[in-house]
C-alpha angles and dihedrals in degrees: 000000000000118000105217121223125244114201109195115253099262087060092045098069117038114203140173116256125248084246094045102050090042090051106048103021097103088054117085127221091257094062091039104059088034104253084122140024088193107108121178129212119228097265093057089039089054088046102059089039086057093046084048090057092057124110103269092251087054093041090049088049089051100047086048089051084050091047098050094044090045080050099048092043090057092048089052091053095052090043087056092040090056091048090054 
């Protein structure tokens, strides 16, 4: 016959601390286990929720409009680059 084993209640849930869950609770996954060094703060965070929210049409207009000014962003800066 198996004697079954008892843990004590503070081993049976495992739960983050206080400390722990403050701390770390703006980090994603990602950053934490080292897949990515990016962190956003809580207004870029909130932005990207809201454009995740859109109807997927609207959602699709405002990541093109993203994309052509990051675009264009990155083509300044080598023009300037090639000028210095």
């Amino acid at each position: 016959m198996a004697a079954s084993i008892r843990l004590p209640a503070n081993r049976r849930e495992r739960k983050p601390s206080v400390c722990f869950s403050q701390t770390y609770r703006s980090y994603s996954i990602d950053y934490l286990v080292g897949k990515t060094n990016l962190v956003l703060d809580q207004a870029t965070l909130k932005r990207l929720e809201d454009i995740n929210a859109l109807t997927p049409d609207a959602k699709t207009y405002v990541l093109e409009h993203i994309d052509m000014m990051i675009r264009d962003f990155k083509t300044k800066l080598l023009i300037v680059n090639k000028k210095a």
